[in-house]
N, CA, C and O atoms as a MOPAC input file, in Angstrom:
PM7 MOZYME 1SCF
protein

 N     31.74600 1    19.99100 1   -36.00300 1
 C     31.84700 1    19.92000 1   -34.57000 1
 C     30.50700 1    20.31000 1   -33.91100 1
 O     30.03700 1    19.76300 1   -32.91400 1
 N     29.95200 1    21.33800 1   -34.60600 1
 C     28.44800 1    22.02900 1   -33.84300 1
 C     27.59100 1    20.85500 1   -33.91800 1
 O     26.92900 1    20.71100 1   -32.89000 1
 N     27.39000 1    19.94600 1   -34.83700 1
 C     26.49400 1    19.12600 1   -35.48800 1
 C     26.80700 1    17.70000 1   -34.66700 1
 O     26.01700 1    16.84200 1   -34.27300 1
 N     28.28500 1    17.77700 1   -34.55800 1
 C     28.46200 1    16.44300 1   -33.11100 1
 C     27.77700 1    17.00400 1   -31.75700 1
 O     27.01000 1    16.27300 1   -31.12900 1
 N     27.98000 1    17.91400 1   -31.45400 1
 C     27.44800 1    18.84700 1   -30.25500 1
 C     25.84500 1    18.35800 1   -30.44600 1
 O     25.29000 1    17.67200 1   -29.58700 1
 N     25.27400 1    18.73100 1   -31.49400 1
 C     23.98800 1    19.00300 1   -31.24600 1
 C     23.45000 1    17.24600 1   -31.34900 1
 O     22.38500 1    17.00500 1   -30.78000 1
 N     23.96700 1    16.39600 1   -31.85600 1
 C     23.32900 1    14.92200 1   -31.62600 1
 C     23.81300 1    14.50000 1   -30.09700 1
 O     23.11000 1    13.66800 1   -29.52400 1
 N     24.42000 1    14.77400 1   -29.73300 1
 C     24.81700 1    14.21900 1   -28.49900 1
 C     24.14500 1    15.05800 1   -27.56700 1
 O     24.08400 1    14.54700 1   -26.44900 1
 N     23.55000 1    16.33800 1   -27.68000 1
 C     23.02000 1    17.03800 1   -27.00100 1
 C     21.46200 1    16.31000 1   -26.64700 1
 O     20.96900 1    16.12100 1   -25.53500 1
 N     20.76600 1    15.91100 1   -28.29500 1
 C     19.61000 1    15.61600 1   -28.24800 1
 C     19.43000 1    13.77800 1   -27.58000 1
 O     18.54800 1    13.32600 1   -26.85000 1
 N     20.42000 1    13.20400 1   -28.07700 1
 C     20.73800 1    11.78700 1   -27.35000 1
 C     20.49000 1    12.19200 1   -26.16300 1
 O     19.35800 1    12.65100 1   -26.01200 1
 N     21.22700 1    12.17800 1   -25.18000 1
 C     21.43300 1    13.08600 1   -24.00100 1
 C     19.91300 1    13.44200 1   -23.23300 1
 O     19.54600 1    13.15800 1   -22.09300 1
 N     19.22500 1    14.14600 1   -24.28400 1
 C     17.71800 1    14.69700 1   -23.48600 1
 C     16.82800 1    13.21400 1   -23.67400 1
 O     15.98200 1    12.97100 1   -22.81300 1
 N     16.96200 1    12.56400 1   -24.42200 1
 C     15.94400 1    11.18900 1   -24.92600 1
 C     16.31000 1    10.51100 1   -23.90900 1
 O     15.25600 1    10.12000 1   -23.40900 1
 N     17.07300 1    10.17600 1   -23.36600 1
 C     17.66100 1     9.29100 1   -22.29600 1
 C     17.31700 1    10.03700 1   -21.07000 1
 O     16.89700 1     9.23300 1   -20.23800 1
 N     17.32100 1    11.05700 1   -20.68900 1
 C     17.05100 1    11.51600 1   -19.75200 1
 C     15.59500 1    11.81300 1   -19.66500 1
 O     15.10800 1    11.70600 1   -18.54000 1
 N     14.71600 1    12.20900 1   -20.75400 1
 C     13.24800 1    11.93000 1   -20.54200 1
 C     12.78500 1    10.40300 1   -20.50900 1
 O     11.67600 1    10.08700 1   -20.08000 1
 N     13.75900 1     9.42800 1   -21.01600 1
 C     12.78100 1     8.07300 1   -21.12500 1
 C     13.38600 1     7.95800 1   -19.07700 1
 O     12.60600 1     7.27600 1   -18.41200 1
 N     14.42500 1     8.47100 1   -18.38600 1
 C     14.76900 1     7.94600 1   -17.20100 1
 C     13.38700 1     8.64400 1   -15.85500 1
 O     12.94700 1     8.17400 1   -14.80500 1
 N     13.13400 1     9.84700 1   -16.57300 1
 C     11.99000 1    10.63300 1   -15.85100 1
 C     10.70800 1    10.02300 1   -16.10200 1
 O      9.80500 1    10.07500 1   -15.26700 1
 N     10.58600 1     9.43400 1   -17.24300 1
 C      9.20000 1     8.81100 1   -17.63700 1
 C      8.78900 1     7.53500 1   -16.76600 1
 O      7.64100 1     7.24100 1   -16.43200 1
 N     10.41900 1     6.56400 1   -16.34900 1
 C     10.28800 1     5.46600 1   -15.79500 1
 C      9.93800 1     5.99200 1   -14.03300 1
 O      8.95900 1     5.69800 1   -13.34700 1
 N     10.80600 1     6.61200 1   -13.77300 1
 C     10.65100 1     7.10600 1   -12.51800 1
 C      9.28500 1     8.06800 1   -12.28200 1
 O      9.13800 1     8.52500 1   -11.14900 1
 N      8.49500 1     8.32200 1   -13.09300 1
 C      6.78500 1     8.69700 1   -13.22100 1
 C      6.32500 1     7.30300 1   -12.70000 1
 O      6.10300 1     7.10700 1   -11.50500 1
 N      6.21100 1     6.46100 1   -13.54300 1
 C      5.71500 1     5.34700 1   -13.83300 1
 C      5.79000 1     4.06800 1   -12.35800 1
 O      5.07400 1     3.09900 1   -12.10700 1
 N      6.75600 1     4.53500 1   -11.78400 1
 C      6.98700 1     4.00100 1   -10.62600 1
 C      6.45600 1     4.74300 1    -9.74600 1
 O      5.92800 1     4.10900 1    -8.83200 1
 N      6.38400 1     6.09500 1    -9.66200 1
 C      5.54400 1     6.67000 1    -8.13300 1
 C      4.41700 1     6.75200 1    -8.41200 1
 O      3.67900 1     6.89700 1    -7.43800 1
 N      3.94600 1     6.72000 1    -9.36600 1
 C      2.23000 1     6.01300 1    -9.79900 1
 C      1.67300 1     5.00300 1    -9.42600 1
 O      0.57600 1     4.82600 1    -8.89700 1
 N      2.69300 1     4.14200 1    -9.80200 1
 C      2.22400 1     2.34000 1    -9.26600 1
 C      2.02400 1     2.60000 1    -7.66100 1
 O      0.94100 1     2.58100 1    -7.07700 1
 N      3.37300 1     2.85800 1    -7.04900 1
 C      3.67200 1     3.01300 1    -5.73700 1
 C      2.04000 1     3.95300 1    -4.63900 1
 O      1.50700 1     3.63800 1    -3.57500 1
 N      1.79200 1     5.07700 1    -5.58800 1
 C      0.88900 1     5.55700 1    -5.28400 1
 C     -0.80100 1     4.98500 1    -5.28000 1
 O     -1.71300 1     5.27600 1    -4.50600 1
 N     -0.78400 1     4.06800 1    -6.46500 1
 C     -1.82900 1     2.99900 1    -6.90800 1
 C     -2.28700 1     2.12000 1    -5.55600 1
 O     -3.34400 1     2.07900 1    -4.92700 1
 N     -1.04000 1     1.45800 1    -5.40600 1
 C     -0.69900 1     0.49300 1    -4.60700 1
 C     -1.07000 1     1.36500 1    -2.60300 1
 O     -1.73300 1     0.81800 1    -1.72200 1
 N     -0.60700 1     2.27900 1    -2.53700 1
 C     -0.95300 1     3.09300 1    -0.98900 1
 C     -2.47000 1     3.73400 1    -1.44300 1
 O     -3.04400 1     4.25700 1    -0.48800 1
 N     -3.11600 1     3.77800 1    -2.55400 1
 C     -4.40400 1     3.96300 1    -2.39900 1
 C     -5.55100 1     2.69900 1    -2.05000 1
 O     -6.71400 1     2.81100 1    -1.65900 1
 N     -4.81600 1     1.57400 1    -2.32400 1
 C     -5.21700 1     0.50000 1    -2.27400 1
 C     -5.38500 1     0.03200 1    -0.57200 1
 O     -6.41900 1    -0.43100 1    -0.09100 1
 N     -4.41800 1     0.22000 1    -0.00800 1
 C     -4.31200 1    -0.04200 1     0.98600 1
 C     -5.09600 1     0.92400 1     1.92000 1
 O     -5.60700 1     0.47800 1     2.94700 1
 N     -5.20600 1     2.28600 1     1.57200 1
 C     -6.10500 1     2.89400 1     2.16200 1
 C     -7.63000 1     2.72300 1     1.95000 1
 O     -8.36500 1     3.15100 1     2.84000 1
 N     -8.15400 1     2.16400 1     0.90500 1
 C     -9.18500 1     1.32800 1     0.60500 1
 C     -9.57100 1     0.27700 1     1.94100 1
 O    -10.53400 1     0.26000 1     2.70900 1
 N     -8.52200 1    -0.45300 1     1.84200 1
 C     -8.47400 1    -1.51600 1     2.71800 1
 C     -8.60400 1    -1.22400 1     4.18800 1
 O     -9.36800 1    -1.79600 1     4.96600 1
 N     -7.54900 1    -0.02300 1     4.53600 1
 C     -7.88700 1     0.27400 1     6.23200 1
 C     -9.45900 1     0.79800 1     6.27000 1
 O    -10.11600 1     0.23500 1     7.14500 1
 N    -10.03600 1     1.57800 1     5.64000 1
 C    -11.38400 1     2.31400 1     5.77600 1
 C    -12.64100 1     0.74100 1     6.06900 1
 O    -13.78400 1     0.92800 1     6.48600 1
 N    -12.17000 1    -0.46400 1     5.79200 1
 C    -13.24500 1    -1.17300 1     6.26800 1
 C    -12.77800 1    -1.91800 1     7.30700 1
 O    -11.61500 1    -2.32100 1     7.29500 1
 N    -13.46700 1    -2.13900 1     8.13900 1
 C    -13.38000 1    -2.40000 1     9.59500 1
 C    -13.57700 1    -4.23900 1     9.21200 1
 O    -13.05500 1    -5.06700 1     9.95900 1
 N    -14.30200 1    -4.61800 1     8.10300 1
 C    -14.34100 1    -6.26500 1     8.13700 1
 C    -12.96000 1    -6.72200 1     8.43800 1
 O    -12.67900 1    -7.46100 1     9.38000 1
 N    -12.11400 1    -6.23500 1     7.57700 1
 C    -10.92600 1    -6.58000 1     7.04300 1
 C    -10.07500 1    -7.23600 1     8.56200 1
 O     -9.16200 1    -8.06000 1     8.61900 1
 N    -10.82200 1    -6.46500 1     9.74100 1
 C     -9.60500 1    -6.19600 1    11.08700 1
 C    -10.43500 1    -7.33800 1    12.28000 1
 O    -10.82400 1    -7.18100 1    13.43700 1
 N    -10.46200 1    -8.81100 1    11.07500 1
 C    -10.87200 1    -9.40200 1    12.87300 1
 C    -10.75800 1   -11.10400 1    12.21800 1
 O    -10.72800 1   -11.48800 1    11.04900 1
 N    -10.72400 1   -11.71600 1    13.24800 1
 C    -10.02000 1   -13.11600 1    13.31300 1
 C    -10.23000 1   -13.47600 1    11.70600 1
 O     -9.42900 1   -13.03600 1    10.88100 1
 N    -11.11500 1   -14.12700 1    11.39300 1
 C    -11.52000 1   -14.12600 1    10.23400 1
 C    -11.86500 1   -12.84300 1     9.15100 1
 O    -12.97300 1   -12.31400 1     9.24000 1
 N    -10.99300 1   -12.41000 1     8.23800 1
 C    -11.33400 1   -11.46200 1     7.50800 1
 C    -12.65700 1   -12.14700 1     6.25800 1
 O    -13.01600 1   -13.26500 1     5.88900 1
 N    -12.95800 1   -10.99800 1     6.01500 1
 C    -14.19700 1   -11.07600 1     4.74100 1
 C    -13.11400 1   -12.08700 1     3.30900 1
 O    -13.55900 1   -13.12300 1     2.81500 1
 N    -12.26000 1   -11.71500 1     3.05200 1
 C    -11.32000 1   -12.12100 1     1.99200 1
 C     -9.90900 1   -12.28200 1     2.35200 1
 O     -9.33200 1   -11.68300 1     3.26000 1
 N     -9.56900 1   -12.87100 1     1.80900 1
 C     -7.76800 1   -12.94500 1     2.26600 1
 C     -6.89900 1   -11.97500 1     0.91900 1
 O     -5.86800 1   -11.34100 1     1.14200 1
 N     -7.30100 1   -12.01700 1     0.11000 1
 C     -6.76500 1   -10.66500 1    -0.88000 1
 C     -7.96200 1    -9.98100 1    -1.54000 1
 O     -9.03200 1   -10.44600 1    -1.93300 1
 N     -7.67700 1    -9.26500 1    -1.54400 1
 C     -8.21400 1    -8.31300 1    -2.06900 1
 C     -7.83400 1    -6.99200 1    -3.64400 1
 O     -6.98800 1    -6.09700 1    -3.65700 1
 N     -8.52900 1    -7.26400 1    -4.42300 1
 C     -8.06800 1    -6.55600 1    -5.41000 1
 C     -8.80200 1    -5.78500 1    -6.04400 1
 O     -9.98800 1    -6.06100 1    -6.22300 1
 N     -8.03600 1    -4.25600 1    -6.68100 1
 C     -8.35900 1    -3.09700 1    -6.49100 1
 C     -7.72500 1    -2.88700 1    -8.27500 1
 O     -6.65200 1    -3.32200 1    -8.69200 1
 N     -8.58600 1    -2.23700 1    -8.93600 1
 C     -7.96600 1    -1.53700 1   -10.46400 1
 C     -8.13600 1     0.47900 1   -10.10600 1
 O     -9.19000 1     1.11200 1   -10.04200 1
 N     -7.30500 1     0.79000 1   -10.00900 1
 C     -7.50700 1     1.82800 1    -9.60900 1
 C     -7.08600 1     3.00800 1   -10.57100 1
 O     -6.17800 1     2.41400 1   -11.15300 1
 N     -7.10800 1     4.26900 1   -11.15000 1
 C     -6.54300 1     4.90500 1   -11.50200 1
 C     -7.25000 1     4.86000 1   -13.12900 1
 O     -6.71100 1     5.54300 1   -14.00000 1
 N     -8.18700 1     4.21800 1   -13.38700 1
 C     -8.80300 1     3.78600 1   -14.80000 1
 C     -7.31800 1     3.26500 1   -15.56900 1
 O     -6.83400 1     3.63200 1   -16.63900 1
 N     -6.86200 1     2.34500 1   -14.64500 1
 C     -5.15200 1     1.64900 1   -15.36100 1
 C     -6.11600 1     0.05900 1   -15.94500 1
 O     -7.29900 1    -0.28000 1   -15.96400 1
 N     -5.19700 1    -0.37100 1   -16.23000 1
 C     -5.51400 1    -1.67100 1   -16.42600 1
 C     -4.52500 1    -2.88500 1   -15.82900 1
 O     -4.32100 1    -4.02000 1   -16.26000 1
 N     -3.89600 1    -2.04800 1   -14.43800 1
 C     -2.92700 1    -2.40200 1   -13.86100 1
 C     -4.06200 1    -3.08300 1   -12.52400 1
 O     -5.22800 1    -2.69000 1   -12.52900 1
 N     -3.61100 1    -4.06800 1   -11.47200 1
 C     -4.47500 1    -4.41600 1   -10.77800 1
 C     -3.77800 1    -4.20200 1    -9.18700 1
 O     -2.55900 1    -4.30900 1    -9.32100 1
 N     -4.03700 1    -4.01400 1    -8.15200 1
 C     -3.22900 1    -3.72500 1    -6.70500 1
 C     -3.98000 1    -5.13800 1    -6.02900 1
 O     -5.19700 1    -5.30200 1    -5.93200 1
 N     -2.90500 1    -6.10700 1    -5.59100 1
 C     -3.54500 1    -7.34700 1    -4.72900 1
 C     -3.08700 1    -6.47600 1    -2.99500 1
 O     -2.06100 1    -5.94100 1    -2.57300 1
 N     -4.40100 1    -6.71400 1    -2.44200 1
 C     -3.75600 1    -6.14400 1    -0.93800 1
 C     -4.64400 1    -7.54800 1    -0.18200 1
 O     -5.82800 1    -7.87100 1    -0.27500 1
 N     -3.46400 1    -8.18800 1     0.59500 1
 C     -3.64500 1    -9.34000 1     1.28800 1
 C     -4.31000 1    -8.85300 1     2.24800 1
 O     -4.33500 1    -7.65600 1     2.53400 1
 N     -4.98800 1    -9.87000 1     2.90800 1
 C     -5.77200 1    -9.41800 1     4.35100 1
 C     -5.07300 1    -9.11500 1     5.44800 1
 O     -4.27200 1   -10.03500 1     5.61300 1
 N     -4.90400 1    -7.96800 1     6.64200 1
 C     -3.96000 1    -7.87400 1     7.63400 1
 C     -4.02900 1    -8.34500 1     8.21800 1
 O     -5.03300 1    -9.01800 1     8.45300 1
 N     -2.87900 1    -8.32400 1     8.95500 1
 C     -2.39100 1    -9.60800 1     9.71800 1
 C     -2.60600 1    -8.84000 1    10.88100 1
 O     -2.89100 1    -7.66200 1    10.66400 1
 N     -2.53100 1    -9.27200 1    12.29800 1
 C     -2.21900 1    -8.96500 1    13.52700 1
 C     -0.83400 1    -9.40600 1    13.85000 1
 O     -0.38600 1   -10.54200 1    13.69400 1
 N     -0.26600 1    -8.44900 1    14.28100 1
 C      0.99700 1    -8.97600 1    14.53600 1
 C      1.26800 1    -8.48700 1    16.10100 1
 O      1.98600 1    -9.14800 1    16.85100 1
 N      0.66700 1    -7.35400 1    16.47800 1
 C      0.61400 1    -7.17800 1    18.19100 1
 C     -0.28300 1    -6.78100 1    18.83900 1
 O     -1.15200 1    -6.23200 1    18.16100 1
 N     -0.55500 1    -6.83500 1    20.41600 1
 C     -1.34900 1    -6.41200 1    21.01500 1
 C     -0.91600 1    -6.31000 1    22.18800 1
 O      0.06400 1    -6.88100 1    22.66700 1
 N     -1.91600 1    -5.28700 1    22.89000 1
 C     -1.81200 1    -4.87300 1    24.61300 1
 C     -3.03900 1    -4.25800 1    25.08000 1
 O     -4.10500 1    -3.98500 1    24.52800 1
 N     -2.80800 1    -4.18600 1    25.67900 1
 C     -3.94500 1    -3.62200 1    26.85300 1
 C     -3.65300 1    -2.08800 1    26.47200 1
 O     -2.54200 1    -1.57800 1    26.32800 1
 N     -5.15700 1    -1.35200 1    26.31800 1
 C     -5.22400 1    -0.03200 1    26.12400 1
 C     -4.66400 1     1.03500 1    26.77600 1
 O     -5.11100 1     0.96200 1    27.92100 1
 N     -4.02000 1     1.87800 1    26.70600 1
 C     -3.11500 1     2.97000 1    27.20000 1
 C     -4.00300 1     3.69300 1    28.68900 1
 O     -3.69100 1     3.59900 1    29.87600 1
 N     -4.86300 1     4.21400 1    28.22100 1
 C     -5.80500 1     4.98400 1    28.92800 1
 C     -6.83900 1     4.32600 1    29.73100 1
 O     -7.43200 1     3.30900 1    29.37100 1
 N     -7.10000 1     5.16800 1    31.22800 1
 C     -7.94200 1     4.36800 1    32.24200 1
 C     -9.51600 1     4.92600 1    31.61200 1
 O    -10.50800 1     4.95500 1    32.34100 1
 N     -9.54500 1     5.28700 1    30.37400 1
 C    -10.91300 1     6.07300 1    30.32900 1
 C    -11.47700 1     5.38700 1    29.19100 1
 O    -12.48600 1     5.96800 1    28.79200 1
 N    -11.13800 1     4.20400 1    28.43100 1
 C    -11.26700 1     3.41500 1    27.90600 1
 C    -12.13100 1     1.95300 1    28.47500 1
 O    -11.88500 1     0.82800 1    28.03900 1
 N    -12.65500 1     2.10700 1    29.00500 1
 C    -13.17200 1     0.80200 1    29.92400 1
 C    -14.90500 1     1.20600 1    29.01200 1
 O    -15.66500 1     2.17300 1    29.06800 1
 N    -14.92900 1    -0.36900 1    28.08900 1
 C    -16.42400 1    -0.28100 1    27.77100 1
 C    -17.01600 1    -1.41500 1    28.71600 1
 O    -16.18400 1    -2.20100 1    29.16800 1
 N    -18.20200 1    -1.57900 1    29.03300 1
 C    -19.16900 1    -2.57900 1    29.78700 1
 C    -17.99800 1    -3.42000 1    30.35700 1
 O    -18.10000 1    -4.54600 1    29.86900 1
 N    -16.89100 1    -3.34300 1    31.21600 1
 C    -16.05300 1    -3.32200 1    32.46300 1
 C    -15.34900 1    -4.40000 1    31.70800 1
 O    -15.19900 1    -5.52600 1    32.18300 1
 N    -14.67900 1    -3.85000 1    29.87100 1
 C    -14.06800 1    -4.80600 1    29.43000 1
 C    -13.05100 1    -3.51100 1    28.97000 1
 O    -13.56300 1    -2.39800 1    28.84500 1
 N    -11.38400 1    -3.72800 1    28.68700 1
 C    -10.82400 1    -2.68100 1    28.70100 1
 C    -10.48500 1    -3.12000 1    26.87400 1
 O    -10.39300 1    -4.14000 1    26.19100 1
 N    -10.39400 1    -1.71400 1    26.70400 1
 C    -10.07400 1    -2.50300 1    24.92400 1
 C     -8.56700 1    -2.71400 1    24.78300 1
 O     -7.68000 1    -2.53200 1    25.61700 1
 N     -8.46300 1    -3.35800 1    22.89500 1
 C     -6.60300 1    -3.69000 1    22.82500 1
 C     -6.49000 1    -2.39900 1    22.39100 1
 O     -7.35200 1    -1.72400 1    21.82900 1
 N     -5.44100 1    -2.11600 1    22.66900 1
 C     -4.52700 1    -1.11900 1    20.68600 1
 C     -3.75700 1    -2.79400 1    20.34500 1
 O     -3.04600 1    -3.56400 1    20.99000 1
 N     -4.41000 1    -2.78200 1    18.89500 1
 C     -3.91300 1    -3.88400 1    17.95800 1
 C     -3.25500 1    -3.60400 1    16.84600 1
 O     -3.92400 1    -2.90300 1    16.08700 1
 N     -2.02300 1    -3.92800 1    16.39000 1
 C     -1.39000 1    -3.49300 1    15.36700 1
 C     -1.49600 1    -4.26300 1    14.67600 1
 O     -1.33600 1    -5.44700 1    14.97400 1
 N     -1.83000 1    -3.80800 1    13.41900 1
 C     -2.15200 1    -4.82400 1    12.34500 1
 C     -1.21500 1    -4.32400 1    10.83500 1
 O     -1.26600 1    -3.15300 1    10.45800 1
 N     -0.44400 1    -5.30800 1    10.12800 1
 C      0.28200 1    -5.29700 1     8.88100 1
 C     -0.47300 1    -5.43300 1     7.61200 1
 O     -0.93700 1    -6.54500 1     7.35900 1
 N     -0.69000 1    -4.31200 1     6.65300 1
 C     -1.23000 1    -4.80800 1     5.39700 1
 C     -0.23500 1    -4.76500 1     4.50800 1
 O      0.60500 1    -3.88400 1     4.69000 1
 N     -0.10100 1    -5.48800 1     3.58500 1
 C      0.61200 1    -5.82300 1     2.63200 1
 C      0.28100 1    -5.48300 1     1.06100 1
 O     -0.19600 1    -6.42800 1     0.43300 1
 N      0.44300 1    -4.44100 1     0.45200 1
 C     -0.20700 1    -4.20000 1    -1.17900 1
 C      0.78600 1    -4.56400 1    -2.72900 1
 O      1.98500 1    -4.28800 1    -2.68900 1
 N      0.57800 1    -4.78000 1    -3.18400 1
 C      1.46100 1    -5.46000 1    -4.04900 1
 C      0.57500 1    -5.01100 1    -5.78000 1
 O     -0.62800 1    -5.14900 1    -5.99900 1
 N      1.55600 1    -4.51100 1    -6.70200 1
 C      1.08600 1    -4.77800 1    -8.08000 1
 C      1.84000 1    -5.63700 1    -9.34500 1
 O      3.06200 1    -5.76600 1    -9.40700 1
 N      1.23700 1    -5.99300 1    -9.97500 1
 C      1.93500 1    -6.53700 1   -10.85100 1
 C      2.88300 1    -5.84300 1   -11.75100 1
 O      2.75700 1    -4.64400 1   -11.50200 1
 N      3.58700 1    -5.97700 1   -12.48500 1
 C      4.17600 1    -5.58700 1   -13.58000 1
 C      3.84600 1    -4.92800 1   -14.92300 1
 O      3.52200 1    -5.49100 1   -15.96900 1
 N      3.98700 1    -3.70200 1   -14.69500 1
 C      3.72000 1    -3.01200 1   -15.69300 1
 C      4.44000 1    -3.34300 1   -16.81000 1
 O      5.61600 1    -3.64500 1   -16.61100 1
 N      3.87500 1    -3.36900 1   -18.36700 1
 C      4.66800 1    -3.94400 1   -19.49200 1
 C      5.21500 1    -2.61900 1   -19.95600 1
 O      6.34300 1    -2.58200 1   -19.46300 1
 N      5.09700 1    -1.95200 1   -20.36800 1
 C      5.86000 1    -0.37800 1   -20.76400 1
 C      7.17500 1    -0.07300 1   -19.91100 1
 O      8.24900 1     0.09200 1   -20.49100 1
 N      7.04900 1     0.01000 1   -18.27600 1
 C      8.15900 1    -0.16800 1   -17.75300 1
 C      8.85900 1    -1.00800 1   -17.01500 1
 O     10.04200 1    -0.93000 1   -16.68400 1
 N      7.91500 1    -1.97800 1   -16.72600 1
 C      8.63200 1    -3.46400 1   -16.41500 1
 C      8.83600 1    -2.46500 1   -14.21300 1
 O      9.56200 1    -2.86800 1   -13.30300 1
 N      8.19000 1    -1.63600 1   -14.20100 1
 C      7.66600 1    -1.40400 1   -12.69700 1
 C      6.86100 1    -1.58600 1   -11.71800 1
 O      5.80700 1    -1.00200 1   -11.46700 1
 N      7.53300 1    -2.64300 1   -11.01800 1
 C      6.30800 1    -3.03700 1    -9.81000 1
 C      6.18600 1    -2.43800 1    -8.48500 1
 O      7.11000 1    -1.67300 1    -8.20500 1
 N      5.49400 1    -2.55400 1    -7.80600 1
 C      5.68400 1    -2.08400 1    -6.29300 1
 C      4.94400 1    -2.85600 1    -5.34000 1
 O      3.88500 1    -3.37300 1    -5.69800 1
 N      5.48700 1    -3.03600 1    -3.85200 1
 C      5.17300 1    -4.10700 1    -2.71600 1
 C      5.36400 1    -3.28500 1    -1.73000 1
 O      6.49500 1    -3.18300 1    -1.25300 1
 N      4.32200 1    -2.55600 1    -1.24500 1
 C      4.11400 1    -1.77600 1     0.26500 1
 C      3.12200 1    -2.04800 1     1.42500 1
 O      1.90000 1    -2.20100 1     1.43400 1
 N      4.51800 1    -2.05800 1     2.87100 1
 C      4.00100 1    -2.46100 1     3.46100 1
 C      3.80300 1    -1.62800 1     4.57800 1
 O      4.76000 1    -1.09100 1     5.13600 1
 N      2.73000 1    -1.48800 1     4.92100 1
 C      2.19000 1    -0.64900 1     6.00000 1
 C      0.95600 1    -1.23000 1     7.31000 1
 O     -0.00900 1    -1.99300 1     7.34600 1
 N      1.78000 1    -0.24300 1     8.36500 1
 C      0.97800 1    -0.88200 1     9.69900 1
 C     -0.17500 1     0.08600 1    10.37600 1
 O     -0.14500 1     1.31400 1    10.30500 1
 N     -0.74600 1    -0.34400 1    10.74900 1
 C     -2.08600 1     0.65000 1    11.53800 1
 C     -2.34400 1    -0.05000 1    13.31200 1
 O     -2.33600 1    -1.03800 1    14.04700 1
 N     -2.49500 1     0.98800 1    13.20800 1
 C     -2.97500 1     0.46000 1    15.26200 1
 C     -4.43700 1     1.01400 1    15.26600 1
 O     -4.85000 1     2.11500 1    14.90000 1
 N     -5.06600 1    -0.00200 1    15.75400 1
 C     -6.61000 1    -0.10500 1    15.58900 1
 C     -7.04900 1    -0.17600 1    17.65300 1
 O     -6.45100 1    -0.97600 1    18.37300 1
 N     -8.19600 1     0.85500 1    18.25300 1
 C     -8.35000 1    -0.09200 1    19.42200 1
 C     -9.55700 1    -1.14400 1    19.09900 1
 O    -10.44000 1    -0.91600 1    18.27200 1
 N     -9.48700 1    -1.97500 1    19.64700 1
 C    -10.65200 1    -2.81900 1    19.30500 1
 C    -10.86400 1    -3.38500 1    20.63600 1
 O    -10.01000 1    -3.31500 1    21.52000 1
 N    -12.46800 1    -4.17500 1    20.83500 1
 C    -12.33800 1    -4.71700 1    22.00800 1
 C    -11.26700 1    -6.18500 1    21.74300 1
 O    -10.58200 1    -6.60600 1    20.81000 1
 N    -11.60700 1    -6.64800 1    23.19700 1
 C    -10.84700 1    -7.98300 1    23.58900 1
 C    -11.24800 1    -9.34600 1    22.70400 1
 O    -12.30400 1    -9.97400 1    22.78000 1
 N    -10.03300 1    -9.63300 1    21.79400 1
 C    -10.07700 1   -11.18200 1    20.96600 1
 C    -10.04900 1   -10.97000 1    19.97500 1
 O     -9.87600 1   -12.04200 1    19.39500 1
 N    -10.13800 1    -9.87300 1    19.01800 1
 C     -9.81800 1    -9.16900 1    17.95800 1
 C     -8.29100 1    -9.65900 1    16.98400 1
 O     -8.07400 1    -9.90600 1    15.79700 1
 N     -7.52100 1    -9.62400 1    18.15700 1
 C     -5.87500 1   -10.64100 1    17.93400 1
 C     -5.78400 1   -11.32700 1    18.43900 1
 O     -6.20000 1   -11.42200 1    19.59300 1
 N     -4.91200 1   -12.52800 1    17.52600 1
 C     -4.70500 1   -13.74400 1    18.76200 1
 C     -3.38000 1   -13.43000 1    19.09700 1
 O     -2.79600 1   -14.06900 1    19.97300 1

């Protein structure tokens, strides 16, 4: 009976470390993938009618895993909040812009990740259509 106890005990922990290992393996990618994208907000090319690239890809982490982050999109705009914002008697936008990061498939755990995140940028006028 002790000896049924103790295989089912150790079954039991193998399954539960391979379930912690997968769930590692996923907030890594996930994390891969939001470093990527923070890559991406830090350059200012990225945020105007024509971007420098339309994806962009990032190996990060010394993985051999790759992060595609598409070029952002504009998806809104308005007229700047504040009257103290007025450059050479042109008022700027707040422009919200969508980036999109995406990785492939890891072969060990068969874990991908697709995050999507928005930024509000002011920029001057024509920046969004």
């Amino acid at each position: 009976m002790m000896t049924l106890f103790a295989v089912s005990s150790i079954d039991m922990s193998t399954v539960n470390l391979r379930i912690i290992g997968n769930m590692l393996a996923a907030k890594d990618i996930d994390a891969a993938a939001q470093d990527a994208i923070e890559q991406t907000i830090s350059s200012m090319d990225q945020f105007n009618l024509t971007p420098t690239t339309s994806t962009t890809t990032y190996t990060l982490y010394g993985s051999n895993e790759t992060m595609s982050v598409e070029a952002p999109e504009c998806i809104d705009t308005s007229v700047a909040s504040d009257d103290g914002a007025v450059v050479s008697n042109t008022i700027p936008e707040d422009n919200t812009w969508e980036i999109m990061a995406s990785t492939g498939v890891d072969v060990v755990t068969v874990a991908a990740s697709t995050i999507h995140q928005g930024v509000k940028i002011r920029m001057l006028v024509g920046n969004c259509p």
